[in-house]
C-alpha positions as CSV (number, residue, x, y, z in Angstrom):
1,X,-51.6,-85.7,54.1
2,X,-53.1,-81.9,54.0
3,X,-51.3,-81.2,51.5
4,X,-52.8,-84.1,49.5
5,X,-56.0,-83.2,50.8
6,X,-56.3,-79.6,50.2
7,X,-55.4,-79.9,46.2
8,X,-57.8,-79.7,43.9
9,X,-56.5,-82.2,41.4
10,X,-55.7,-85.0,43.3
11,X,-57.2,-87.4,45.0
12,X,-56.4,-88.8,48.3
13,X,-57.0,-92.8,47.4
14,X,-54.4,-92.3,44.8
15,X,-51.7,-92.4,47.1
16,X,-49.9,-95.0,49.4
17,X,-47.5,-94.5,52.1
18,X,-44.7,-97.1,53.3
19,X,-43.2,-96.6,56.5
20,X,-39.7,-96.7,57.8
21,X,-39.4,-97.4,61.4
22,X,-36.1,-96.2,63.3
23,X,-34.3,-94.5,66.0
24,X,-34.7,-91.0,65.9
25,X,-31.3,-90.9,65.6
26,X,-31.3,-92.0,61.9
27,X,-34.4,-90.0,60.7
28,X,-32.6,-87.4,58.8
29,X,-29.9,-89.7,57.2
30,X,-32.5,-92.2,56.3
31,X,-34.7,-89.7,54.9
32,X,-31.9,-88.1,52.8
33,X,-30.7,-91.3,51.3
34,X,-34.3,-92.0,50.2
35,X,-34.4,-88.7,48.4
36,X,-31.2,-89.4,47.0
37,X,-31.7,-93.0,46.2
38,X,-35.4,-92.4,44.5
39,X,-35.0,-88.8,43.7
40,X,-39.0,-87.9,43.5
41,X,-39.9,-85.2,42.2
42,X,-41.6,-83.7,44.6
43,X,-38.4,-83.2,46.6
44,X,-36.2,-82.5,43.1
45,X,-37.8,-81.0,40.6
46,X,-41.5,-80.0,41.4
47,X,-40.6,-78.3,45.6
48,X,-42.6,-76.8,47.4
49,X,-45.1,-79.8,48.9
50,X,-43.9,-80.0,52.9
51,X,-44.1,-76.4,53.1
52,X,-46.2,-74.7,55.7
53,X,-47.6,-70.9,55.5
54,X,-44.8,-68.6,55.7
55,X,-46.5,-66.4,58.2
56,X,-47.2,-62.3,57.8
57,X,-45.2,-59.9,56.0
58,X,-43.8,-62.9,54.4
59,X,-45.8,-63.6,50.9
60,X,-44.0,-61.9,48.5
61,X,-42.5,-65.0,47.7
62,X,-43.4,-67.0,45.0
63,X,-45.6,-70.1,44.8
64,X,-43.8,-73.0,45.0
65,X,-44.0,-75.5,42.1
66,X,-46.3,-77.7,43.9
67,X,-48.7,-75.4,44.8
68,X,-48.9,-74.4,40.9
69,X,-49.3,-77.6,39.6
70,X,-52.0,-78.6,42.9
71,X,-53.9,-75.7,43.8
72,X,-56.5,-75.9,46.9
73,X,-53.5,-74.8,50.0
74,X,-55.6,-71.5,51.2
75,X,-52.3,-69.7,52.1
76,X,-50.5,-70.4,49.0
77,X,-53.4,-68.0,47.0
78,X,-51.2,-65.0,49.4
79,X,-48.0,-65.7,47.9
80,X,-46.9,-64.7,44.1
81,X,-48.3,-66.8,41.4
82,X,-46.1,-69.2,38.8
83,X,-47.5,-69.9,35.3
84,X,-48.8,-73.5,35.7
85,X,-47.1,-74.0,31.9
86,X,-43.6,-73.6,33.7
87,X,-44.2,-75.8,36.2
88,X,-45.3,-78.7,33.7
89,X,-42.5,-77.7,31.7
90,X,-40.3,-78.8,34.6
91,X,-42.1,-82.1,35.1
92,X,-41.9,-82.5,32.1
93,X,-38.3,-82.0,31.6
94,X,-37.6,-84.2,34.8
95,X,-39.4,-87.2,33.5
96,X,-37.8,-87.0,30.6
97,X,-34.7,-87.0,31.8
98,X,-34.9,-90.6,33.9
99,X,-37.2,-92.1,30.9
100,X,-40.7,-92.2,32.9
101,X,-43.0,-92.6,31.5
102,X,-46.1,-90.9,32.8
103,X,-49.8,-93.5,33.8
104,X,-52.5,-92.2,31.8
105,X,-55.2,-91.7,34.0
């Protein structure tokens, strides 16, 4: 949900969350099958949203695409910048590929 709050072009009441209740046991496979099954494209195509800051001495990486499309995650300013044009190209690309069509807002 930081994630979501920290960006500066989106907006929290946007959003909804479902929630899957199991054993911990089946967290990981349940969670993969999801990704599999729905394919977002915040886990396919447009990575970078669950990540956390990479620490010192550690941000000569590049941005990740999510933190180029949604800027506002303080730490992700450190690491090296993507063009924004790339990252919609992906999206883009992505969507369509599975025929979405995107909500204008």
């Amino acid at each position: 949900m930081r994630s979501l709050e920290a960006a500066e072009n989106l907006r929290l009441a946007d959003f909804t969350c479902r929630h899957l209740v199991v054993v911990p046991l089946w967290i990981t496979m349940a969670e993969r099958f999801l990704i599999e099954h729905y394919q977002p494209c915040w886990n396919v195509c447009i990575e970078g949203f669950g990540l956390h800051d990479p620490g010192s001495g550690r941000h000569a990486s590049q941005r990740s695409w999510w933190d180029t499309l949604h800027p506002g995650r303080t730490w992700a300013d450190k690491l090296q910048p993507r063009e924004r044009v790339d990252a919609e190209a992906r999206l883009d690309a992505f969507t369509k590929e599975r025929g979405i069509i995107p909500e204008t807002p």
